[in-house]
C-alpha positions, -999 to +999 in steps of 0.1 A: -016+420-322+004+398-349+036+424-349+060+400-331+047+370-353+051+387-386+084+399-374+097+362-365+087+355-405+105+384-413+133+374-398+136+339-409+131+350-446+158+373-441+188+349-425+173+325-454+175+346-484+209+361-468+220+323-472+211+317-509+223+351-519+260+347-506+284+348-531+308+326-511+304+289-510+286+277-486+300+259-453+283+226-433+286+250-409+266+276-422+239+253-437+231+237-397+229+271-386+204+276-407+185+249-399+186+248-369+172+286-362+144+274-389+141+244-366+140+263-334+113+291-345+090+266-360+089+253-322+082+283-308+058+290-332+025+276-315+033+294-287+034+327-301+005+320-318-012+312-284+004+341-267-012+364-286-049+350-298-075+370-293-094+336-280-060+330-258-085+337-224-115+318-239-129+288-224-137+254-245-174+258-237-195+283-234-200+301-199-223+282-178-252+300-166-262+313-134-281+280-121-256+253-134-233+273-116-249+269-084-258+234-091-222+230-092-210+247-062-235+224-045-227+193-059-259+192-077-243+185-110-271+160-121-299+188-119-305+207-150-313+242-159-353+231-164-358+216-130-369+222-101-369+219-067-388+194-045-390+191-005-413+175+020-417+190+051-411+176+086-442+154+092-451+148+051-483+168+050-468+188+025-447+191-005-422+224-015-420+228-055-392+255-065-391+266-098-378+294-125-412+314-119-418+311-080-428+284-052-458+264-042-471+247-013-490+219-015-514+197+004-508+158+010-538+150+023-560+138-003-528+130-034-545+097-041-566+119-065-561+152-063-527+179-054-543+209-034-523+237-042-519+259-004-499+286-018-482+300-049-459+332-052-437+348-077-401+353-064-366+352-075-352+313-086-348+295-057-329+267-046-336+257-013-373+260+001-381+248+037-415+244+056-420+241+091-445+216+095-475+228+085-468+263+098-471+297+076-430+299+082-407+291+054-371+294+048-362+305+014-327+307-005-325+325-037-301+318-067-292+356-072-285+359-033-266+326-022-253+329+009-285+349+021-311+336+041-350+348+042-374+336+070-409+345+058-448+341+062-466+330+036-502+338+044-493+368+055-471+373+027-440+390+049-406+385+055-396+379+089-358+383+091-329+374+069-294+367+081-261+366+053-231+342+059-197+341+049-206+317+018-230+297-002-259+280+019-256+247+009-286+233+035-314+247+056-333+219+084-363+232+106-375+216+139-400+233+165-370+244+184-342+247+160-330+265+125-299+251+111-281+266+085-253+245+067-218+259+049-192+241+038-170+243+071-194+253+094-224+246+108-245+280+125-274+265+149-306+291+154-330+293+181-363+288+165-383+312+184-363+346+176-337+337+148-307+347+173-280+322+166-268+300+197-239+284+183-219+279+153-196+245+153-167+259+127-141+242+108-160+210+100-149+190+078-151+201+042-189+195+031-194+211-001-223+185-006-242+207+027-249+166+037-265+168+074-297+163+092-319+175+118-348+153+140-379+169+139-385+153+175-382+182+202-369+154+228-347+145+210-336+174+194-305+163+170-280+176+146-257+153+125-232+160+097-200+139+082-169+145+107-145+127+081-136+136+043-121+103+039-143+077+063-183+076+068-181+088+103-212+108+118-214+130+141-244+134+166-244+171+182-272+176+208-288+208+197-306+221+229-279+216+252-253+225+228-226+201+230-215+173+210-230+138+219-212+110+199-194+102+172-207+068+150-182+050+125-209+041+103-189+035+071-153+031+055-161+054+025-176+089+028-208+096+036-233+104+013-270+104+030-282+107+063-316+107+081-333+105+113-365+087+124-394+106+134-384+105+173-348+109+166-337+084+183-325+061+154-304+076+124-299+059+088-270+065+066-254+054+034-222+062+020-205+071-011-206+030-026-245+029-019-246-007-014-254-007+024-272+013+044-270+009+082-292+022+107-280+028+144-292+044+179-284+086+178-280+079+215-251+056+221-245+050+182-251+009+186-257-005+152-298-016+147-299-027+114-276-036+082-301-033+050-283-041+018-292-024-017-279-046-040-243-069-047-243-055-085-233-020-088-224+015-070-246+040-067-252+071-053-273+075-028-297+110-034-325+100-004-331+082+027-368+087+048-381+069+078-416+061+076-438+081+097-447+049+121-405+043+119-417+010+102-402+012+073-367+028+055-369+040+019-341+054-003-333+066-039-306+069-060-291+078-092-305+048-104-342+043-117-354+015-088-364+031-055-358+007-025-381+001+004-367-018+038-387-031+063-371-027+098-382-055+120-378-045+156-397-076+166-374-104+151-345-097+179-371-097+207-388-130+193-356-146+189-344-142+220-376-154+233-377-185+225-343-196+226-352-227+247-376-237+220-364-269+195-373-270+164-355-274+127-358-234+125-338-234+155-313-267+140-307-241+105-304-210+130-273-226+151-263-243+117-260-209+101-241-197+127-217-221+133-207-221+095-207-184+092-185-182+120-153-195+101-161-172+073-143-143+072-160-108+083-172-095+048-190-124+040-210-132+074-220-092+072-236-098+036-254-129+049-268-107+080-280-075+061-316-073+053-329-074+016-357-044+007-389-055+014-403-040-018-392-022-048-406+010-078-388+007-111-396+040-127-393+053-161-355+063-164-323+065-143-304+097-137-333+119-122-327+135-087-355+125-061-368+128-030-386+102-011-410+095+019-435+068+033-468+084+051-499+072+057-527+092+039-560+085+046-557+051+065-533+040+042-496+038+039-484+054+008-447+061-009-444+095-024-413+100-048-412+138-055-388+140-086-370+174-099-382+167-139-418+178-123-435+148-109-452+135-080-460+091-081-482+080-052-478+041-051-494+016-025-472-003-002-476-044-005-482-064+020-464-097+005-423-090+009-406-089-027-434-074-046-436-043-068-455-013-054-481-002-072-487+031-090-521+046-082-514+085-094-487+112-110-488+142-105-474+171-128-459+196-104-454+222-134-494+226-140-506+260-130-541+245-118-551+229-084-551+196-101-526+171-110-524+148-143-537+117-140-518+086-154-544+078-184-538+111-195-502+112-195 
């Protein structure tokens, strides 16, 4: 292994001792020779060393394993080895908890004091888990088979069908009518009812992120995904009839969340600065509403849920506050109603306007966009969640389903600007029907 680098010593000793040992005087000449082939092997020396190290092939670190891997290849770089997975399904009935030693299902219904545990089963590490509704049908991905898809039945504890793709699955979305399965370049589009696929909209632009969404609405039944690498433009494809319905600039930096109201006519999204999110009409792709996260810092944008009464907007980050937006349909409506009407409101409205309208573009939008309506601080930043707004037993609750194992329920105020309140946490890594309760933890 060393041959060639004991020979280059060899050699050197040789031309030097050569030198000494002459018996005639020696020359300038000779002497920079000398010199200059010491001078020319000790630069070559680190890279014969390097040529033939044994550790020459080695990496710096250590070989990642098999999860952080796949966390990689889906972007998922924040997620650590110990985590796991969390997913609500369509309507928010029920939660999806992936981990090392299987899946479970539970029940939302009663989470103000107790996590009802529907269904537990041992399986391969999995990485994506979707429910359809509250239907026995789930759509599974496993960490040792990537780019394979299962379709099972829980109760009946049976696999339905699988289908393989070209690469890694980076998304799964469920409706009533639709299965949609998301690459990184293409997008393959499943008829709910016997798995055959429909249509497959190729050569997407690059998504190794798997970013798009689905409505759960069967009227309006559709799909949307980035259609630029470099600019937050949406794309709204129509997924019964097939064909591509419009295309919404909703951003000047890449897109980096996206999510449709229950009927599917109104979609959200957020790009990759995080500071605004906008919320326009999946129909003609008018704007709605401008909702501004904050002035002081980037983020990135991990969540974004409708409410189920399309009341309110909530969204997470990489942050530790979770931010909840308050979408007044009304205010338009009421505004226009009583134009006629005099009053000082009306003086400040026209004087607003009339001074914002010599102000350039940037700064009449931040005056515009709506501030959250409420906030959650929670313990630290950094943690990947998940987010939704239903309303459990006559009242409106936010669930934030994180991947270090917890469920908080918090009550919604009523009073704009005020913290939500923490009424339970859940551990999702108990092996009993019953979550911890906050005294305890």
């Amino acid at each position: 292994m060393y041959i060639s680098q004991a020979s280059g010593c060899v050699c050197v000793l040789f031309v030097v001792v050569a030198f000494i040992s002459s018996p005639k005087k020696c020359t300038h000449t000779s002497a920079k020779f000398v010199i200059v082939f010491i001078n020319i092997y000790l630069l070559l020396w680190p890279t014969l060393c390097l040529r033939h190290s044994p550790f020459r092939n080695a990496p710096s670190d250590p070989s990642p394993s098999h999860k952080e891997t796949m966390m990689s290849l889906l972007g998922r770089t924040d997620v650590d080895a110990g985590e796991v997975f969390v997913n609500f399904n369509q309507n928010i009935t029920s939660l999806a908890v992936a981990t090392s030693g299987g899946y479970s299902l539970y029940s939302l219904g009663s989470v103000d004091s107790t996590l009802d545990k529907i269904y537990h089963t041992k399986s391969d590490e999995l990485f994506l888990i979707e429910r359809l509704f509250e239907s026995s049908l789930v759509a599974i991905v496993s960490q040792r088979a990537p780019r394979k898809l299962k379709v099972c039945h829980f109760k009946k504890q049976s696999e339905i069908c699988n289908y393989s793709y070209a690469n890694t699955i980076l998304a799964v979305k469920l409706n009533r009518e639709r299965l949609i399965v998301c690459l990184e370049e293409s997008l393959y589009i499943h008829n709910i009812q016997d798995m055959k696929v429909v249509h497959t909209i190729r050569d997407t632009p690059c998504n190794p992120q798997g970013l798009c969404a689905l409505s759960s609405s069967s009227e309006h039944c559709y799909l949307a995904y980035p259609g630029s690498v470099t600019a937050g433009e949406v794309q709204i494809f129509d997924a019964i009839n097939l064909h591509a319905k419009t295309m919404i600039p909703a951003h000047d930096t890449p897109l980096a969340a996206l999510a449709f109201s229950p009927s599917g006519t109104e979609i959200a999204t957020a790009s990759e600065r995080g500071t605004v999110i906008r919320v326009f009409s999946s129909q003609d792709g008018s704007r709605l509403f401008e909702l501004r996260r904050g002035l002081k810092r980037c983020v990135s944008i991990v969540s974004l849920s409708f409410s189920t009464c399309a009341e309110y907007l909530v969204s997470s980050s990489n942050t530790e506050t979770v931010h909840i937006f308050r979408l007044d349909r009304s205010a338009t409506e009421t505004a226009e109603g009583h134009g006629s009407k005099q009053s000082s409101d009306d003086w400040m409205g026209f004087l607003s306007k009339t001074v914002t309208s010599y102000l350039p573009t940037q700064v009449t939008d931040v005056f515009s966009q709506g501030r959250a309506f409420a906030s959650v601080t929670l313990p630290e930043a950094g943690v990947r969640r998940m987010c939704a707004i239903t309303t459990i037993q006559k009242q409106l609750r936010l669930l934030i389903a994180s991947q270090d194992g917890y469920l908080y329920v918090y009550s919604i105020p009523t009073v704009e600007g005020a913290e939500c309140q923490l009424i339970k946490r859940h551990d999702l890594r108990l092996e009993d029907h019953y979550a911890m309760d906050i005294k305890g933890a």
